[in-house]
VMD Tcl script that draws the C-alpha trace (Angstrom):
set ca {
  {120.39 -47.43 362.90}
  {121.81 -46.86 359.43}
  {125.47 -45.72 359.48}
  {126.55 -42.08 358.82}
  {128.39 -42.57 356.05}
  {125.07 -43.31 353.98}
  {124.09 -39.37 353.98}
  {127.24 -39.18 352.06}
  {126.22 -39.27 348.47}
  {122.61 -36.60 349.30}
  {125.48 -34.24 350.75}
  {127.62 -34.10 347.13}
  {124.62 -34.54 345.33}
  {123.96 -31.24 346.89}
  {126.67 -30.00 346.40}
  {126.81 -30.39 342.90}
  {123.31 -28.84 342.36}
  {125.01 -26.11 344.35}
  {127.85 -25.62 342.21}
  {126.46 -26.44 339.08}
  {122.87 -25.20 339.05}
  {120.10 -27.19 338.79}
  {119.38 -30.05 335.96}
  {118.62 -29.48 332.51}
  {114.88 -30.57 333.16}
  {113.97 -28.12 336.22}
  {114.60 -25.29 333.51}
  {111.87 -23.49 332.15}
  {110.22 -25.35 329.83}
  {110.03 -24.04 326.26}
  {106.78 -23.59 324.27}
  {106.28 -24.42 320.17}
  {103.00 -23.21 319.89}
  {101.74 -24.51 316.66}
  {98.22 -23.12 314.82}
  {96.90 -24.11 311.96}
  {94.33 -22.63 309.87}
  {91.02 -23.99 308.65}
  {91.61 -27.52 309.75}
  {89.08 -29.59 310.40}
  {89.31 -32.28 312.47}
  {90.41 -34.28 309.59}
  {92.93 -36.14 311.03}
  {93.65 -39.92 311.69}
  {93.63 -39.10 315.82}
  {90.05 -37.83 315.44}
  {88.64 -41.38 313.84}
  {89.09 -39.66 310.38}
  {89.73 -42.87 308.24}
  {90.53 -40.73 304.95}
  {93.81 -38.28 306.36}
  {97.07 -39.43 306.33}
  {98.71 -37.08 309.38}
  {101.28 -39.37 310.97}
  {102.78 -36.62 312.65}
  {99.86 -35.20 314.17}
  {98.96 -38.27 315.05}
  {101.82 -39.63 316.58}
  {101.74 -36.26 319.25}
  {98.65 -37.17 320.14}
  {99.26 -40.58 321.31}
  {101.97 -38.96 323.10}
  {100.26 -35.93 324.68}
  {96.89 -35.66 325.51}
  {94.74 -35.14 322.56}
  {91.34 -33.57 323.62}
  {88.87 -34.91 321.14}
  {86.37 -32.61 321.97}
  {87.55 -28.82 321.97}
  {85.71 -26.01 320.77}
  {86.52 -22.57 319.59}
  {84.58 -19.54 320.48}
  {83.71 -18.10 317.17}
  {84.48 -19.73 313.76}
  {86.29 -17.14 311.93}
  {90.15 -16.35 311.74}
  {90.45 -13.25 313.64}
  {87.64 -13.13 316.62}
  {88.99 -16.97 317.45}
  {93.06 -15.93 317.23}
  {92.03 -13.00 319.27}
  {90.09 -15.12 322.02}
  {92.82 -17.85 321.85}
  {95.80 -15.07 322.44}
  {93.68 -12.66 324.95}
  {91.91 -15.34 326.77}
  {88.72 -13.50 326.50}
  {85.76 -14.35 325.36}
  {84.33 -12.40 321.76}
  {81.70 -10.65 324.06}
  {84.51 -9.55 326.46}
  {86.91 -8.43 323.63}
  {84.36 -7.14 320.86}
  {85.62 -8.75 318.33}
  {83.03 -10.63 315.81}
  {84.73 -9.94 312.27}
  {87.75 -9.86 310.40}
  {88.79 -5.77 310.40}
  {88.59 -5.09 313.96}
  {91.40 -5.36 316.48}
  {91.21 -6.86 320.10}
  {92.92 -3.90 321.72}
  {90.18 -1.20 320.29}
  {88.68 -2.67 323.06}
  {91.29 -4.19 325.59}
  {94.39 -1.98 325.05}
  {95.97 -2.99 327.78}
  {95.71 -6.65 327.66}
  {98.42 -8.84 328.21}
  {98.05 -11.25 325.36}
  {99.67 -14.94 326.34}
  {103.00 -14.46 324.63}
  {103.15 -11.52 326.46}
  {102.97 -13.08 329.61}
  {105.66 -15.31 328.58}
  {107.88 -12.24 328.11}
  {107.05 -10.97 331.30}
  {108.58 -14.01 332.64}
  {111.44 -14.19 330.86}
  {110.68 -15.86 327.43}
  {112.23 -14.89 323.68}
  {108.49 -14.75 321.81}
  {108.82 -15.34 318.46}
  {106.02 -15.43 315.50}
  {106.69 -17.11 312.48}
  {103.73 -17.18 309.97}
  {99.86 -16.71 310.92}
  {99.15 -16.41 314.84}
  {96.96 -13.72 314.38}
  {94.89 -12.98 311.64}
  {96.31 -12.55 308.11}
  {94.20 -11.83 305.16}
  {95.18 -15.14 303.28}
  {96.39 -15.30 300.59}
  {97.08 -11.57 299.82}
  {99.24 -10.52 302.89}
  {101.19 -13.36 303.24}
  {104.58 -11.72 303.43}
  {103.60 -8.78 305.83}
  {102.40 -8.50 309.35}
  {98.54 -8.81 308.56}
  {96.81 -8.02 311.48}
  {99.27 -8.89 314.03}
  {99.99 -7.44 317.78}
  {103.53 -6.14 317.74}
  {103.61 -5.97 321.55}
  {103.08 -10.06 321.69}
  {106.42 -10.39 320.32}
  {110.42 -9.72 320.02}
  {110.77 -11.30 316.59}
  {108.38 -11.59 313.40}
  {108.92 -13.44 310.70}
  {106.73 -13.71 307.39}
  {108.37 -16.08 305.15}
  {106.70 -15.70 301.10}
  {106.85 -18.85 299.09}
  {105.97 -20.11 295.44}
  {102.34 -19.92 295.95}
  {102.13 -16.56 296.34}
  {103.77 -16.54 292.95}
  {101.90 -19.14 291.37}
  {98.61 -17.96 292.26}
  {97.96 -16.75 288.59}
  {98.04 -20.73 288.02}
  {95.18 -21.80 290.81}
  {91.84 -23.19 289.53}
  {88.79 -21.48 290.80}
  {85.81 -23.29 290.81}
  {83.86 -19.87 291.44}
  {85.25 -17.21 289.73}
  {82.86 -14.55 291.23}
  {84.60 -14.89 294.38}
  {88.24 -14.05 295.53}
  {90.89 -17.43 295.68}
  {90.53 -16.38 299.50}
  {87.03 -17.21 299.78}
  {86.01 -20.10 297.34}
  {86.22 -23.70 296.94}
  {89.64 -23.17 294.65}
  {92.97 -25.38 294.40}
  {96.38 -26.13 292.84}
  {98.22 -29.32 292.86}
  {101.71 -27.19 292.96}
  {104.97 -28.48 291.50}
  {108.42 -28.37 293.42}
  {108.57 -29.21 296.93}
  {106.79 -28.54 300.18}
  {109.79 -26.27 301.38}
  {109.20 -24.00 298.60}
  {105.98 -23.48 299.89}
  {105.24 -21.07 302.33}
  {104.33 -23.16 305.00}
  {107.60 -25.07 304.47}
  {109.44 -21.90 304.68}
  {107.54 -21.34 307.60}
  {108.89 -24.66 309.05}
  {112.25 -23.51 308.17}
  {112.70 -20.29 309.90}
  {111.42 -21.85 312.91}
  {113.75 -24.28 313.11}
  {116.54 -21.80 312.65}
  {114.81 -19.59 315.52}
  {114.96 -23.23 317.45}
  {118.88 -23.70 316.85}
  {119.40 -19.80 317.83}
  {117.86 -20.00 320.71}
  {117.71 -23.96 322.44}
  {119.70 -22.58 325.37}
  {117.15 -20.06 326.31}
  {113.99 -19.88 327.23}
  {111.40 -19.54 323.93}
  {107.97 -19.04 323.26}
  {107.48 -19.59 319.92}
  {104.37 -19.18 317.31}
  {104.73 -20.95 314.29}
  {101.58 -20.70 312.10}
  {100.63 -22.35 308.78}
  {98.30 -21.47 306.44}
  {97.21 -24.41 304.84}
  {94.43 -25.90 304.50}
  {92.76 -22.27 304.13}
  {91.89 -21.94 300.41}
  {93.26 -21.63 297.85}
  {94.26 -25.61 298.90}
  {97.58 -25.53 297.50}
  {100.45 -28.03 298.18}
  {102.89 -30.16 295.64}
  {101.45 -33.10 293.28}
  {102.50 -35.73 295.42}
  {100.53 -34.94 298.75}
  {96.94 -34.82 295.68}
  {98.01 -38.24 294.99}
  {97.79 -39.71 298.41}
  {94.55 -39.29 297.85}
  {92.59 -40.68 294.98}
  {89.30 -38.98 293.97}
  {87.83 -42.76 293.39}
  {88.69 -43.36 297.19}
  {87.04 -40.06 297.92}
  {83.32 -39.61 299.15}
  {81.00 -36.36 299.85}
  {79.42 -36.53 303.38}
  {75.84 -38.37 303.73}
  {72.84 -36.28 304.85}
  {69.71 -37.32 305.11}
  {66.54 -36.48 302.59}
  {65.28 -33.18 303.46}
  {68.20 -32.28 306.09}
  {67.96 -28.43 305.99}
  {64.09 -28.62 306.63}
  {64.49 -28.18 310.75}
  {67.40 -25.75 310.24}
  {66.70 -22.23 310.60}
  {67.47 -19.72 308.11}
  {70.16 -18.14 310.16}
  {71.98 -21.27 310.96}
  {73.43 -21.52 307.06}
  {76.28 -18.88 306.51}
  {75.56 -16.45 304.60}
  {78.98 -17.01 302.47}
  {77.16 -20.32 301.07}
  {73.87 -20.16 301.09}
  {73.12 -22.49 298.31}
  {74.10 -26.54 298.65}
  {77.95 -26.78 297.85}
  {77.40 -23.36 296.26}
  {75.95 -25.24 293.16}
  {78.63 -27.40 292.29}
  {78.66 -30.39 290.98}
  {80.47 -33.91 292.75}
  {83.33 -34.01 290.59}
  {84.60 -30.65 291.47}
  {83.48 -30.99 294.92}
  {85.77 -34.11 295.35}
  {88.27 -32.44 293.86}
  {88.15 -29.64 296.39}
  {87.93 -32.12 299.08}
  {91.33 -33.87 297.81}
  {93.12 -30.88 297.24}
  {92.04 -30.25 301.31}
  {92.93 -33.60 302.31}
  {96.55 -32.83 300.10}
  {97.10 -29.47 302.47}
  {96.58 -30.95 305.81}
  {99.17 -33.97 304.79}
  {101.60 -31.20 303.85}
  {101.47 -29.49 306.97}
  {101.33 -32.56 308.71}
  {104.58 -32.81 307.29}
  {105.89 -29.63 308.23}
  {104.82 -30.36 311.38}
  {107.11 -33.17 311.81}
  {109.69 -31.45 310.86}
  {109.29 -29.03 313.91}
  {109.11 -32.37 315.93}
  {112.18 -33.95 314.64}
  {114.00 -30.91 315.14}
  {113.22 -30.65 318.69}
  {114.77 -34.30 319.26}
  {117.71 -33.37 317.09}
  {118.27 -30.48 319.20}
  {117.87 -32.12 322.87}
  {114.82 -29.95 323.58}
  {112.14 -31.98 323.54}
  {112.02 -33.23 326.81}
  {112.11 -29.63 328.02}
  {109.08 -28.10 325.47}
  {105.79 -28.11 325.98}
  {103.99 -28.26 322.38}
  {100.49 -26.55 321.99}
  {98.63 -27.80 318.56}
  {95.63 -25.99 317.61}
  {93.28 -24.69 314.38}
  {91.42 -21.69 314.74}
  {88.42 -23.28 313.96}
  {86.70 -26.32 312.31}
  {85.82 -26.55 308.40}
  {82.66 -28.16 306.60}
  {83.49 -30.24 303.62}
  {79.88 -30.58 302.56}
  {78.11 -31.75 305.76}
  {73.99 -30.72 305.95}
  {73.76 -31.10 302.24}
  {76.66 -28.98 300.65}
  {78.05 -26.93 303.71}
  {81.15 -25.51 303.07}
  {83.99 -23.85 305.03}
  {82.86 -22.27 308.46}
  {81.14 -19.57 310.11}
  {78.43 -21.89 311.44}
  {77.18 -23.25 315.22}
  {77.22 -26.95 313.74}
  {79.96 -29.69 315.34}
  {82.33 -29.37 312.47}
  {83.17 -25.79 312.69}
  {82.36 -25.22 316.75}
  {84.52 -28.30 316.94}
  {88.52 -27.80 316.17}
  {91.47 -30.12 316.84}
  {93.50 -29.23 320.49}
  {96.40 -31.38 320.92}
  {98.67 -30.30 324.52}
  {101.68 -32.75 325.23}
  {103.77 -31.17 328.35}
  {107.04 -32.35 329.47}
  {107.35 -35.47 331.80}
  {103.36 -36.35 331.49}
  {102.92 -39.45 332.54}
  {99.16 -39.92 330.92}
  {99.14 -39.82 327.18}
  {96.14 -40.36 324.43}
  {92.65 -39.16 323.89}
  {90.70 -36.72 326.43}
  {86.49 -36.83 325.87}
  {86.07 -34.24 328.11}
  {84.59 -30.70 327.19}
  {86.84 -27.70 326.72}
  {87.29 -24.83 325.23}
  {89.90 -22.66 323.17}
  {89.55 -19.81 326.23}
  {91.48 -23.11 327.93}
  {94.61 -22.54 325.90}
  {95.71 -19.43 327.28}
  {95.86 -20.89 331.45}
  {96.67 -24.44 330.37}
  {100.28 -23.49 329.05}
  {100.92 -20.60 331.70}
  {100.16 -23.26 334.41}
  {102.33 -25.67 332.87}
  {105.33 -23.20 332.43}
  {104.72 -21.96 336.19}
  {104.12 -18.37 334.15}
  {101.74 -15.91 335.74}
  {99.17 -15.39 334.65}
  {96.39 -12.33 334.33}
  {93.34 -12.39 337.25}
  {90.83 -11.85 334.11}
  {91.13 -14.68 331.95}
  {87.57 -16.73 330.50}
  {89.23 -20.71 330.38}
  {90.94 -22.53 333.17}
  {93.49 -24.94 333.09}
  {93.87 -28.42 331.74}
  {96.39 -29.85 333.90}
  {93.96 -32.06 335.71}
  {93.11 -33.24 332.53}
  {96.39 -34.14 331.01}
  {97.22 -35.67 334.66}
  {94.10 -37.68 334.21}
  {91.92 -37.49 330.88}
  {88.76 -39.16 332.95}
  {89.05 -36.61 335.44}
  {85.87 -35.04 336.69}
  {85.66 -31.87 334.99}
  {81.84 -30.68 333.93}
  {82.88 -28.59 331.16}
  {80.60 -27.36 329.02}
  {81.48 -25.14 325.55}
  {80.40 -21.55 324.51}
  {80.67 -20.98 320.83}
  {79.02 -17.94 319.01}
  {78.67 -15.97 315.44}
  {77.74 -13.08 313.81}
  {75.09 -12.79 310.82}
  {74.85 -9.67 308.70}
  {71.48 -8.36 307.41}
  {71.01 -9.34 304.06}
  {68.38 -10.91 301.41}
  {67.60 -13.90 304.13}
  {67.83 -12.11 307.45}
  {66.24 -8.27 307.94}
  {68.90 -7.36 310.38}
  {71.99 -8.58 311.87}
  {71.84 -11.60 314.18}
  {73.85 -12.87 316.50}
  {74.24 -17.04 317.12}
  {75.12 -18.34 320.31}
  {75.61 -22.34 321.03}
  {76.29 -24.29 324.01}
  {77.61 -27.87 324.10}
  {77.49 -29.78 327.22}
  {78.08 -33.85 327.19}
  {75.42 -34.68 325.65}
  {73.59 -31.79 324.11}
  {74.23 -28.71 321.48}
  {71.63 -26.25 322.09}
  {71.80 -22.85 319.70}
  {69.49 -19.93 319.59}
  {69.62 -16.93 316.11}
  {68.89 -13.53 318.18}
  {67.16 -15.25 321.90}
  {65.73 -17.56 319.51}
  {64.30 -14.68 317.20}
  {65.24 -16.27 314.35}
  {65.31 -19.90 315.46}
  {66.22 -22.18 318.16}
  {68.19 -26.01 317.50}
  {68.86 -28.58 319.64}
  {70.45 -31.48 318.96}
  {71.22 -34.97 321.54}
  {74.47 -36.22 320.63}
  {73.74 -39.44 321.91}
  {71.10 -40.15 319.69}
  {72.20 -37.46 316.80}
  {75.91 -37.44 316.56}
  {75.36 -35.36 313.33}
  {72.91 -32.93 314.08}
  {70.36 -34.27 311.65}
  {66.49 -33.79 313.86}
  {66.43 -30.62 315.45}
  {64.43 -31.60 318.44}
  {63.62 -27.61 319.24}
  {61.12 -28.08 316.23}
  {57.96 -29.33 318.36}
  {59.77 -30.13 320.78}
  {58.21 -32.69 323.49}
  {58.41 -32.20 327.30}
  {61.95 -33.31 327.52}
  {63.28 -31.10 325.14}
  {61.62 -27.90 326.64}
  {62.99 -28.67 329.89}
  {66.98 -29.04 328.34}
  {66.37 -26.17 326.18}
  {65.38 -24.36 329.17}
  {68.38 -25.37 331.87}
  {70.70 -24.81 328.67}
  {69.43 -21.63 327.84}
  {70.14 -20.17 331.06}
  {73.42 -21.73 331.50}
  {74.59 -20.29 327.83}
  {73.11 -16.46 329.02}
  {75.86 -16.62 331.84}
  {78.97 -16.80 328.94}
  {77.04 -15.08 325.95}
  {74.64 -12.49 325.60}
  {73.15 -13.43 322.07}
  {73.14 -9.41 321.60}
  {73.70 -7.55 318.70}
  {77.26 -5.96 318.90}
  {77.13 -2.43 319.92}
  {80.78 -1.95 318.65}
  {82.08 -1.14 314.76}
  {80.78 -4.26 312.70}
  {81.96 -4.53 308.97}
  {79.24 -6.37 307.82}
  {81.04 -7.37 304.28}
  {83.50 -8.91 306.98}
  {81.37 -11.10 308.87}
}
mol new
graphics top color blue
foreach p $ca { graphics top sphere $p radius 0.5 }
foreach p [lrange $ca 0 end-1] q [lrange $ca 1 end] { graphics top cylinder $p $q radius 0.2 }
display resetview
């Protein structure tokens, strides 16, 4: 029998808790929610051997980076909308860049909402909804004022020095073609290093309270801009455009090509085209920056161990891929497909998760890690199981979708709608209207035989189980709501 006196130090260990509340690690945790627009998943976590992202890189190998994530629509505002709602485009009606998620939802409580209603300072500093880049940077864009107690829109040099940026297609706005400047001054006088800035001061104000906080950057949208030296990091001798095979676009449908580039790399030829790609490469390495800055402050500031940081990009980017596909606003891996990095306090599993998710995920994932309620309604589910154990058994499969306007290649408008499971991508254009793909990833990894073009036996019967498993999430029906079709 032990003696009595060993209870002794539970009893004032007790008592201290008692007196002085608990430790600084049963708090609630804090959240740095980090976007980032138009990024690919160019970075070195993702096997890309060409980007230099330390930062990035270095919280994935200690968080949990899931390798395979997937928006639910490809362009800025539908996939901001999902990621902040929860809710699927279908459920929100939003497939284009002018209309708002609460035409539909008005009363939805959006996720930094639900943070408030728990107790949180939400904070927005730079693009976590959709902006119109690069005109509005500066103002609220299309933001949801009830999502937070503070906005910030910081305005840097390139916004000033836009009368300097080179634009390989002078038909189209900066906004929306392959254009670049390799800026001189610093990073800070940028605006995403402003926008690093003022969310570090937010972090100083507030490390003894509870935050949510959105910082979002807007590199590597176009116009690429970021200083000389983050172009130099990357030679365009050490630069290459993506391989596709002879004939690639033969099996694609019609439909499956954005409308926004319709021609191979919009008729370029490969010395600009590498040039746009190292200007690209230039803005994720200055964000990556800026991101470490955010990192470093958190340790600086003793917060880290109490933050859970969220690292996410609307959507992926093509660089080229199929034979000159650029930007997004397609079904294909490399825009479906978007870099999701989660590390949560205290994990005790760290590094790369294979397993299929999906950007409806976000939204439970950091409520359940924060202990935050959340709303009965939402699409995703959470990833804790996953950051517990990235070989969990999950069976997740990926919904992503897109809108075509009518136009000289399509008579009306049609509506894309993709599922990726494990091993397979299946898309229809319209219930397969305008065309049906399929793709095995363990054969195909990029996308190059469409096996939904005489397809055998096998393929009929996966196109079949995926079609009705990818009815249950998306209805592949033309929108019924106000469409801008010049928006699309």
């Amino acid at each position: 029998m032990k003696p009595v006196h060993s209870a002794l130090p539970v009893l004032c260990a007790l008592v201290v808790l008692l007196l002085h509340g608990a430790p600084a690690h049963a708090a609630k945790p804090n959240v740095l929610f980090i976007a980032v627009d138009d990024l690919a998943c160019t970075l070195g976590c993702y096997g890309d051997v060409v980007a230099k992202s330390p930062n990035i890189d270095r919280l994935a190998a200690e968080g949990t980076c899931f390798r395979r994530a997937y928006n639910q629509l490809p362009l800025c505002n539908p996939t901001r909308a999902s990621v902040m709602t929860g809710l699927r485009p279908d459920q929100i009606k939003v497939y284009d860049l002018d209309r708002h998620f609460r035409d539909k939802v008005p009363d939805v409580v959006t996720l930094s909402q639900a943070f408030q209603k728990a107790g949180y300072f939400t904070a927005r500093v730079g693009k976590i909804y959709h902006y119109n880049v690069p005109a509005a940077i500066g103002t609220d864009g299309f933001d949801d004022p009830p999502s937070w107690d503070r906005t910030i829109n910081p305005k840097g040099r390139d916004k000033a020095e836009e009368a300097q940026i080179f634009n390989a297609e002078p038909h189209r706005q900066i906004s929306g073609a392959l254009s670049w400047l390799a800026a001189e001054g610093t990073a800070q006088e940028q605006t995403d290093g402003m926008v690093a800035t003022e969310a570090i001061k937010i972090m100083h104000e507030k490390k003894d309270e509870p935050f949510f906080l959105g910082v979002g950057f807007f590199r590597p949208h176009t116009p690429y801009v970021a200083p000389k030296e983050f172009f130099e990091m990357y030679p365009l001798d050490s630069l290459r455009l993506p391989y596709a095979p002879e004939n690639d676009r033969n099996d694609i449908p019609t439909a499956a090509l954005a409308h926004n580039c319709p021609v191979p790399n919009y008729g370029l030829d490969e010395p600009t085209l590498l040039k746009a790609t190292q200007a690209y490469y230039a803005c994720v390495s200055m964000v990556d920056a800026q991101i470490g800055r955010l990192l470093s402050a958190l340790n600086e500031l003793g917060i880290a161990e109490n933050t859970i940081v969220v690292f996410w990009s609307d959507h992926g980017y093509h660089l080229g891929e199929h034979d000159g596909i650029w930007q997004k606003r397609t079904l294909f891996e490399q825009a479906a497909r978007a870099p999701l990095i989660v590390h949560a306090p205290g994990q005790k599993r760290q590094g790369a998760c294979d397993r299929i998710v999906e950007f409806v995920d976000i939204y439970p994932t950091v409520a359940d890690l924060a202990g935050v309620e959340t709303p009965d309604n939402l699409a995703g589910r959470s990833l804790r199981r996953l950051i517990n154990n990235p070989h969990a058994e999950w069976n997740g499969q990926a919904i992503t979708q897109v809108l075509r306007p009518a136009d000289d290649r399509l008579g009306e408008m049609v509506m894309g709608c993709s599922i990726r499971t494990d091993r397979y991508r299946y898309t229809e254009w319209s219930d397969g209207k305008y065309g049906v793909e399929l793709y095995d990833h363990h054969t195909d990894p990029n996308e190059f035989h469409n096996l939904a073009q005489d397809p055998d036996e096998r393929a009929q019967a996966v196109m079949a189980s995926l079609r009705i498993k990818l009815k249950k999430k998306a209805s592949g029906k033309t929108p019924t709501v106000p469409v801008n079709p010049a928006r699309l």
